[in-house]
N, C-alpha and C positions, 0 to 999 in steps of 0.2 A: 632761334633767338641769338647764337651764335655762345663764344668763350665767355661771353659777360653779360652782363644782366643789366641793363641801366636804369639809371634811378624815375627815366619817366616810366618806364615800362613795370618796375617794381610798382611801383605808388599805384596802377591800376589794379591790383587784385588784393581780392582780400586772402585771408589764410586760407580759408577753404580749398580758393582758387590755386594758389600757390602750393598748396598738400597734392593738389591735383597733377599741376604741373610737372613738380618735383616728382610724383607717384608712376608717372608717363613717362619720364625720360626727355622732358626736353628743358629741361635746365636742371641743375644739381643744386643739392642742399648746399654747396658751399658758394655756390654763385648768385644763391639769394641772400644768405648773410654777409657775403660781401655787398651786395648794392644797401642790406642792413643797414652797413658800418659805414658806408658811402654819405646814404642818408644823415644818420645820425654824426656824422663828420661836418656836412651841411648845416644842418638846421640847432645842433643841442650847443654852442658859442651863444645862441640869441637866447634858446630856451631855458637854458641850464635845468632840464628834465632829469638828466642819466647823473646821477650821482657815483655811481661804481662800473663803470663800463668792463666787463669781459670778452671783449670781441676777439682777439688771437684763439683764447679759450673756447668761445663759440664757433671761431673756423674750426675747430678741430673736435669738437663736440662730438661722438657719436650715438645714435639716436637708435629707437626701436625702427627698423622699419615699415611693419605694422600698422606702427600708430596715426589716428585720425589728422593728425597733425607732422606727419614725419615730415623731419628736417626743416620748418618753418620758425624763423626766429620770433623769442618771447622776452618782452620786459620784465622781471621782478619787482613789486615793489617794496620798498627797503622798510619795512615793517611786519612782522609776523610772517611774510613767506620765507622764512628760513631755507639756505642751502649748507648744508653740513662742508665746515671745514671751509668757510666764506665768511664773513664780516655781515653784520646786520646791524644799524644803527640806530633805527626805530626815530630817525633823525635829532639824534641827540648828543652830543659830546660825553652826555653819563653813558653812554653806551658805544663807545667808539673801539673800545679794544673789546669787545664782545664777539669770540668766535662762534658759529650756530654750531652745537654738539651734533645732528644730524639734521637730513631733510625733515623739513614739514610733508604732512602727508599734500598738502597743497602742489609744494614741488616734488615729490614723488611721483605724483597720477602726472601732471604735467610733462615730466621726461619719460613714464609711459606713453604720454600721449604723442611722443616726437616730439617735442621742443625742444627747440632747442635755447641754451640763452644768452644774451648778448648782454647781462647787465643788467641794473638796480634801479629805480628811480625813487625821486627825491618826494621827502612827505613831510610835514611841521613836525616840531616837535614831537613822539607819541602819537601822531596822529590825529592831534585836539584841535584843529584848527580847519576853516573852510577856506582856509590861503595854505599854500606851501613856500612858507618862507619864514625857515628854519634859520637859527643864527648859524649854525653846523656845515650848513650848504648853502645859504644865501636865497634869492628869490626865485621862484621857476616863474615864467611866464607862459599866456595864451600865445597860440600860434597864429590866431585871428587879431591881435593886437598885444602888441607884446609889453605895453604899457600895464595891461591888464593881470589879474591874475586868472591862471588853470582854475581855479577853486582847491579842494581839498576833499578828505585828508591824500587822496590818488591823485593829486594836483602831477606830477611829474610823469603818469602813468597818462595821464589824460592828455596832455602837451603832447609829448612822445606819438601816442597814439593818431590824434588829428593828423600833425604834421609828417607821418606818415615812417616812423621809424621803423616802427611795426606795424601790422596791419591787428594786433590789440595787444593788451599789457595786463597784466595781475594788479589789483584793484581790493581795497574789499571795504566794509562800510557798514560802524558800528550810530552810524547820525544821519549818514549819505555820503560818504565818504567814495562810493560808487559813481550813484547818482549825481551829486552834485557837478565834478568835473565833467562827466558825461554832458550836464546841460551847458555847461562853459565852456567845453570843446567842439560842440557837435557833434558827440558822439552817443551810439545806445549802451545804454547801463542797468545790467540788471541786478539788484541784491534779491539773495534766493532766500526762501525760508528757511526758521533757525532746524538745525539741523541736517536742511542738506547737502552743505560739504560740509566733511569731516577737519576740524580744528587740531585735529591730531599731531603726532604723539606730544606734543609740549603740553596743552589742556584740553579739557573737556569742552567746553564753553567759551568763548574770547566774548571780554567783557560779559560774562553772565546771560550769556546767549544773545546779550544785543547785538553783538557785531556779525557775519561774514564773509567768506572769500568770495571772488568769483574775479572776472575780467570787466572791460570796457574795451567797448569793438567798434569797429565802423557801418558792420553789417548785424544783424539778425542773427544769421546761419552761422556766423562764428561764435556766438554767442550761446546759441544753442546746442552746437555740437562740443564745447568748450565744459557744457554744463553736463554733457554725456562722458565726458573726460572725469570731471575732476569729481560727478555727486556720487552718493552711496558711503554707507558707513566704513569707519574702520574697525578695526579690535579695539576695545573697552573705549568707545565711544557712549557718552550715557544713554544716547537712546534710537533709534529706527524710527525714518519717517518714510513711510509708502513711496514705491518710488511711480514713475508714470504710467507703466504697464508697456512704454514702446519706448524707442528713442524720441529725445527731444528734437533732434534733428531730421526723423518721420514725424512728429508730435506737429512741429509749426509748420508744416505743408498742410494741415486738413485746416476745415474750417472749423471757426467759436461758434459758428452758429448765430443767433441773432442773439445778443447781448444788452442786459437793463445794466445802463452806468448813470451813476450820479457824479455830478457834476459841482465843486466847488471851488473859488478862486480869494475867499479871505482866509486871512493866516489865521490860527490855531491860536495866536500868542497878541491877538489884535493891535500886530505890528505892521507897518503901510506894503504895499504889493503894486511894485511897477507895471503899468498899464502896457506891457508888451511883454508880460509874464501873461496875465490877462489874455490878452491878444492872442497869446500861444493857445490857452487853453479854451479860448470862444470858436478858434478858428481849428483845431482840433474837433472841437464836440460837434462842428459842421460836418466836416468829413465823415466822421464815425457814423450821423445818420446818414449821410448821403449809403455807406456801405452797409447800412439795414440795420444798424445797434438802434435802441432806444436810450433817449438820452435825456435826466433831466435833473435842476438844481436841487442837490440834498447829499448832505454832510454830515459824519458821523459825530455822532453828541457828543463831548467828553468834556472835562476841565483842562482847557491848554496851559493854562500856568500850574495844574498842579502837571502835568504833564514833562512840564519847564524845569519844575522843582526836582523831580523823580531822573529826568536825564543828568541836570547835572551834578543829584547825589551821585549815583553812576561814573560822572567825572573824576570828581574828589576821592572817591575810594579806590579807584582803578590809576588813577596818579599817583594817588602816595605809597600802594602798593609794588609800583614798578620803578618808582626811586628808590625804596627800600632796596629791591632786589640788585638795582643798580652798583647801589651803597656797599651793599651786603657781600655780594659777589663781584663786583669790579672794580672795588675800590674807589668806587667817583666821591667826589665831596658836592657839596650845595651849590658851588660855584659852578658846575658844570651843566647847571641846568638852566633853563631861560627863566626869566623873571615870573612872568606868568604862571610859567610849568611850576614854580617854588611856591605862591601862594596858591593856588589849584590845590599842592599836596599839601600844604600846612590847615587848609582847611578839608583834605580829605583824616588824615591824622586829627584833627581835632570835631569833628565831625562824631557826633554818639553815635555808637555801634547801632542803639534801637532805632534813632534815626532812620539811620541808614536802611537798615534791615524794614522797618514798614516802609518806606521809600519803594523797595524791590518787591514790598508784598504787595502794593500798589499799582505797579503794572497791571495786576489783571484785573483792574476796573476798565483799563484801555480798552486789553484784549478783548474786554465784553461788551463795550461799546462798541465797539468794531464790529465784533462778530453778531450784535443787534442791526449795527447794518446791512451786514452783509444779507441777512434773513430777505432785505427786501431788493439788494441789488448785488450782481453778481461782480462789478467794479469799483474804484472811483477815479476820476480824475482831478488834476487841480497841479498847480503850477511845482514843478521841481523846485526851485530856489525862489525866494522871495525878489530878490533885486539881482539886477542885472552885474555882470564881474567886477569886483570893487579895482580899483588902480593898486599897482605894487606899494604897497607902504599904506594905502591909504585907511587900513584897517590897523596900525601899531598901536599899542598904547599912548597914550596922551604923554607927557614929561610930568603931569601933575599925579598923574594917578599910576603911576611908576614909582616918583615918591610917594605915595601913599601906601604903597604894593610894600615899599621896602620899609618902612614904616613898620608896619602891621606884621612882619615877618621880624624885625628886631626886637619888638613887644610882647612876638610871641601872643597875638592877640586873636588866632583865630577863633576861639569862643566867642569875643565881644562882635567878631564880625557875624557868627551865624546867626547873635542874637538881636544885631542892629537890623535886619532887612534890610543889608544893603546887599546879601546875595540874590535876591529876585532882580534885583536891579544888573547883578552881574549876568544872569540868567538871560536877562532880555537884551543884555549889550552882546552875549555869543551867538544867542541863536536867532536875532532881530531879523539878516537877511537870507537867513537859510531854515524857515521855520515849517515843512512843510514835509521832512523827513524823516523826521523822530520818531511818527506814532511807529512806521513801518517795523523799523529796530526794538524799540519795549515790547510790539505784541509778537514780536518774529514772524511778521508775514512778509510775502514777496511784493517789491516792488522795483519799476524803472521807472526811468528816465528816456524818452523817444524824441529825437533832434528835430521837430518839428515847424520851428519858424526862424527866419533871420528878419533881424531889425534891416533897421533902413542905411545904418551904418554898416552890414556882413558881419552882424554879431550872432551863433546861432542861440535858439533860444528851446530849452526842452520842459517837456509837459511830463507830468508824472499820472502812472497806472499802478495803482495796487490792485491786489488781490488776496482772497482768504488765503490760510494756508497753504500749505502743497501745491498752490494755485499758478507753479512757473509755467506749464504747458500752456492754458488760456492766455495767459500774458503773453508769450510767444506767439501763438496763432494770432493776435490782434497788435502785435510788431510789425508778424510780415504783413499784414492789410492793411497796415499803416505805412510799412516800406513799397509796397506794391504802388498805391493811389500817390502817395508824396514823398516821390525817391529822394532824399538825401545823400547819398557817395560822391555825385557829381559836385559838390560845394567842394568836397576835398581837389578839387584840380585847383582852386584857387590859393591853395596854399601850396604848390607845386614848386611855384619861382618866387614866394615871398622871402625868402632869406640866403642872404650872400655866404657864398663858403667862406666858412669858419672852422679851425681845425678845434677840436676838445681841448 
């Protein structure tokens, strides 16, 4: 390959590939983060992905050798994967002078695993959003149209990723924060069951076990071996979940076997579902039977608006408690938060503790719902995001209902607001075009997102796989026979020469 590594020659392999290469001898770890930094020199002027670039730091990175990933560069993203003695902003100005007191156990197993890291990327506020376009950082865009947005809350990890900064990024997804970018990048995204990566040592649980880490990749096999990296407990983590018995990376070479999936494409929140979300997941459920699964229409029972109600109690209490901390320990004031993010926490602050607390006792009517499905089917399928990537800007609050925001926050009226019903209605304005990934998070079961169709404009479009718990190795195995039969990597040469160099 010769002193240097070029950026078309980079953008062909995935990490796997690259752990390989580097592992051989015929390029070095510091001449694929330079074509990294090459890349992302390129492409992040258009995307505005990388919020914290560390590239000097990452040429000089030294790594385990060892590890399944040595010397292959890794995105951060700039929310709960804490690097000690680094800056973590949680994309918020309340959190700008926040230095992380040590690694997350996330980036610990991570720089076991060889990685190395080139840098942070950009997420909304907190996280709370299915757009990343933070006032902090401004907007990220898709690398498919950059009109559009990445999605969220891994909105800048997802960009990055497609357009080939990395070959995958750190991700994680308390709503689909995973999944969703994964379906607005083309990319596979898996969120794994609650507990198996360790949340450690900051908390037990993130978001009370709704959320996870993991990556968003281009490939399967990165995915999978990424999940052999980072899963397994840590010390005084609250609990042990079986781990697979083999690596995940042995795990998705064998076959599922023949597989009973059901099949559904209406929202949960009986809010509308574009006809090429649809489309993705009719023209999925063919393939699957073409590859001997049985496949057929049937949806797990549950109440989707108490469902609605239950996730965004969840919101309110996990926002006001992290402005608190803000407050508390960083000295941030009111002003430093987005509008949104103020009333969010005003109504999780006034929000009754009992509330709240049967709210979270509630989840497990999901988890039984689900797990009554699951008795008769061992999957589901049905569309990742409800509508296709909304325009930059075009999800902002209204000018009217901003004043109303500020309103309602001078008066000090979050009670009148819980008790007018006009939060169901907030309910249904957040989660209207992304309703499809919540149950995953309340019952902590595994699910992805697999890049399965592009529109007729080159938009990709991905279809979502749950599964019971512990259930990431099946999901894996019906990845790769979804990778197999309808290879998706080759859409990435199309974003090869879409953007002019641009320095950071």
């Amino acid at each position: 390959m010769g002193a240097a590594m070029k950026q078309s020659e980079y953008l062909r392999y995935d990490a796997t590939a690259l752990a390989d290469l580097i592992r051989r001898g015929e390029v070095t770890s510091r001449e694929v983060c330079e074509a990294a930094v090459e890349r992302a020199t390129t492409v992040n002027g258009s995307l505005n992905a990388i919020c914290f670039p560390q590239f000097s730091e990452a040429l000089a990175q030294d790594f385990p050798k060892q590890g399944a990933f040595a010397g292959v560069p890794l995105l951060l993203k700039d929310l709960a994967q804490e690097q000690g003695d680094r800056p973590c902003t949680y994309g918020s100005r309340g959190f700008q002078n926040y230095i992380a007191p040590q690694d997350s156990e996330f980036v610990r197993r991570a720089r076991e695993g060889g990685l190395v890291f080139l840098g942070r990327t950009a997420t909304p506020e907190f996280g709370l959003k299915a757009v990343t376009e933070s006032e902090l950082w401004g907007p990220s865009r898709n690398p498919w149209n950059t009109k559009l947005t990445p999605g969220g809350s891994s909105g800048g990890s997802g960009a990055a990723a497609a357009a080939g900064v990395v070959p995958m990024a750190g991700a994680n997804d308390g709503g689909g924060s995973i999944r969703i970018p994964a379906a607005y990048n083309g990319l596979f995204g898996l969120k794994p069951s609650r507990g198996r990566i360790s949340s450690g040592p900051m908390m037990g649980e993130a978001w009370t076990g709704a959320s996870a880490d993991h990556v968003v990749t281009r490939t399967v096999r990165d995915s999978a071996t990424m999940l052999d990296v980072l899963s397994g407990p840590a010390s005084g983590d609250p609990f042990v979940i079986p781990g697979p018995g083999e690596a995940y990376a042995d795990l998705m070479q064998k076959s599922p076997g023949s597989l009973k999936i059901g099949v559904f494409t209406a929202s949960p929140y009986d809010t509308a579902v574009a006809p090429e979300c649809v489309a993705a997941v009719e023209e999925t459920a063919r393939i699957l039977e073409n590859l001997g699964h049985k496949v057929e229409y049937a949806r797990p029972e549950f109440d989707g608006m108490a469902l609605a109600r239950c996730y965004l109690g969840l919101y309110f209490g996990e926002v006001s408690a992290l402005m608190a901390k803000a407050k508390s320990q960083l000295g941030a004031a009111d002003s430093d938060f987005e509008l949104d993010t103020r009333l969010i926490g005003m109504l999780g602050d006034t929000m009754p503790l009992s509330d709240y607390v049967l709210r979270r006792q509630q989840w497990n009517e999901f988890a039984r719902a689900l797990g009554a499905f699951f008795a008769g089917y061992d999957l589901y399928l049905c569309p990742t995001a409800g509508q296709l990537p909304a325009r930059i800007g075009e999800l902002d609050t209204p000018a009217h209902l901003k004043m109303a925001a500020k309103l309602t926050l001078a008066l000090k009226a979050g009670k009148i607001l819980h008790r007018s019903g006009q939060v169901d209605q907030i309910a249904m304005d957040s989660l209207a075009r992304t309703p499809f990934t919540q149950l995953a998070n309340l019952t902590g079961t595994p699910a992805m997102s697999v890049p399965m169709h592009w529109t007729a404009d080159g938009l990709p479009v991905g279809v979502q796989l749950g599964a019971p718990h512990g259930g990431e190795g099946v999901l894996l195995q019906l990845a790769a026979q979804l990778e197999e039969a309808a290879p998706w990597f080759g859409y990435y040469e199309r974003l090869e020469n879409a953007f002019p160099a641009e320095g950071l």
